[in-house]
C-alpha positions as CSV (number, residue, x, y, z in Angstrom):
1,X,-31.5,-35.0,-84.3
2,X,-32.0,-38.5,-81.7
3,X,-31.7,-41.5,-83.0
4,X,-34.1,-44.0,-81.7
5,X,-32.6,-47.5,-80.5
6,X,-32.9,-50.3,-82.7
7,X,-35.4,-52.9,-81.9
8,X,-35.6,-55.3,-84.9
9,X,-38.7,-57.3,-85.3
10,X,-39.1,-61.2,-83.5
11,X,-38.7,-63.7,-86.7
12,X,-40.7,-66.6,-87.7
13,X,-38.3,-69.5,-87.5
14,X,-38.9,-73.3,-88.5
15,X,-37.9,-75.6,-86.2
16,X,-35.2,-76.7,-88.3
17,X,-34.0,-73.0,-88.2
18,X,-33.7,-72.7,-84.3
19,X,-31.9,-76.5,-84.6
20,X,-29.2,-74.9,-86.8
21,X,-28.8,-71.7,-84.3
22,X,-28.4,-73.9,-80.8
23,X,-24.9,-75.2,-81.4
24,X,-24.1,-71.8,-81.5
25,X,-26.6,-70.0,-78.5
26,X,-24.9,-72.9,-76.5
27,X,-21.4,-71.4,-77.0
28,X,-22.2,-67.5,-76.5
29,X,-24.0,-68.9,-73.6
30,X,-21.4,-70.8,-72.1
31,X,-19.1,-68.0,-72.7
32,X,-20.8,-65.4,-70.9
33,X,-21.9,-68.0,-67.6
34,X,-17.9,-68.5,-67.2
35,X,-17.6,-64.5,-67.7
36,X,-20.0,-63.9,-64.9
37,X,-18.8,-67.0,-62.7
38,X,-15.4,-65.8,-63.3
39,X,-16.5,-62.0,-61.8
40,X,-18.1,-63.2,-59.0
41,X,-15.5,-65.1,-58.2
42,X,-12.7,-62.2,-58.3
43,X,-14.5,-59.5,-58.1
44,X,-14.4,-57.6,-54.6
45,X,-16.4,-54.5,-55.2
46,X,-19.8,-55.7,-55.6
47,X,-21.1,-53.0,-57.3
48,X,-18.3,-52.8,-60.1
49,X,-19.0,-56.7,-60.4
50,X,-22.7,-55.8,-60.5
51,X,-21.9,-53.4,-63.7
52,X,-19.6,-55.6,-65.3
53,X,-22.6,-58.5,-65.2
54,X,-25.1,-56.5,-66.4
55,X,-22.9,-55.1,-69.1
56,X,-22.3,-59.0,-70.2
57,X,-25.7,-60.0,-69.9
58,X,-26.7,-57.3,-72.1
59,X,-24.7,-58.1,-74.9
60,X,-25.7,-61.6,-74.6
61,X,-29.5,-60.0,-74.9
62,X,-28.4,-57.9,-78.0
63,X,-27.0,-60.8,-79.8
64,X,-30.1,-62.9,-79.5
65,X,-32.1,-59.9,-80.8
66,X,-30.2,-59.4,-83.6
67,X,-31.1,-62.7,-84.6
68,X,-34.5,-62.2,-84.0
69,X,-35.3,-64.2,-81.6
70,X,-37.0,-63.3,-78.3
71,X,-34.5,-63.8,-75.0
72,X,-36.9,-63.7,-71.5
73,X,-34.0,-63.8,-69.3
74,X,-30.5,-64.6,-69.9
75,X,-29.8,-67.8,-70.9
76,X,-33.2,-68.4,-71.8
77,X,-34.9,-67.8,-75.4
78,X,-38.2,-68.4,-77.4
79,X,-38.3,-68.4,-80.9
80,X,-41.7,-67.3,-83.0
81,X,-43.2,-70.2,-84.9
82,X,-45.9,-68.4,-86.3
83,X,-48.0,-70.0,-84.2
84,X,-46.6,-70.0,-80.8
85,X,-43.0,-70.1,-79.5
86,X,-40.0,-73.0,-79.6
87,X,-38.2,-72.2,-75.7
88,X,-34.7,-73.1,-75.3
89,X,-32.8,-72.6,-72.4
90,X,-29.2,-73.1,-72.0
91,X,-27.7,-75.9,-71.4
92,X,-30.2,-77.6,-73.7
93,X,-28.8,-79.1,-76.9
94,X,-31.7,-79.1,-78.8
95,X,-35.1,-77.1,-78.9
96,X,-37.1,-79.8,-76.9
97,X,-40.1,-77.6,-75.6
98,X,-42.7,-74.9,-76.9
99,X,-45.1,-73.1,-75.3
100,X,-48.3,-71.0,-76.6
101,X,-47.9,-66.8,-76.8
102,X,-49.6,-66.5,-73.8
103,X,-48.3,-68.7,-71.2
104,X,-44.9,-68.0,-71.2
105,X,-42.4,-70.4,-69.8
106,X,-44.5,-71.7,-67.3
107,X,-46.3,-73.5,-70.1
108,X,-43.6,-75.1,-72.0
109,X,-44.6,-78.4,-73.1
110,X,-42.2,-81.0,-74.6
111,X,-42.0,-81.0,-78.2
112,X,-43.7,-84.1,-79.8
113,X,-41.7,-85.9,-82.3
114,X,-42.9,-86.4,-85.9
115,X,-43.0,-89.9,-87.1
């Protein structure tokens, strides 16, 4: 018997929602840049340095599944709003821009403030 690889479903999140998670996306995020600064820095085999990247990068990507958010490359992350998607990127401290389903980050607008 094979077990298929988890791939949990994108959530809907409130904007308040994504708010509470950026303190900590900001951390992971910081965490894994100095990882992979770090590497590149000390690492003379370029292909072991390569591996050991990737191998951070894709726990970083993991983790923001898990959550059920949407990463689009590291460091970078949209969030379902039901209607289209909140887009944070690191080193952003707050969600400032969305974008509609189909224009991806190219399209990210600033988000308007509610009086």
């Amino acid at each position: 018997m094979t077990s298929k690889p988890l791939k949990p479903q994108a959530k809907v999140f409130c904007q308040d929602e994504v708010r509470a998670l950026i303190p900590w996306l900001m951390e992971i995020s910081a965490d894994a840049e100095k990882e992979i600064i770090a590497i590149q820095q000390q690492e003379t085999d370029r292909d072991q340095a390569q591996k050991r990247v990737q191998a951070i990068i894709h726990y970083w990507l993991e983790t923001v599944i898990k959550l059920g958010a949407i990463p689009k490359q590291p460091f970078t992350v949209d969030f379902d709003s039901g209607s289209d998607y909140f887009c944070w990127e690191y080193p952003e401290e707050d969600i400032y821009y969305r974008h509609e389903y189909h224009l991806g980050y190219a399209g990210r607008h600033r988000i308007e403030e509610s009086s």
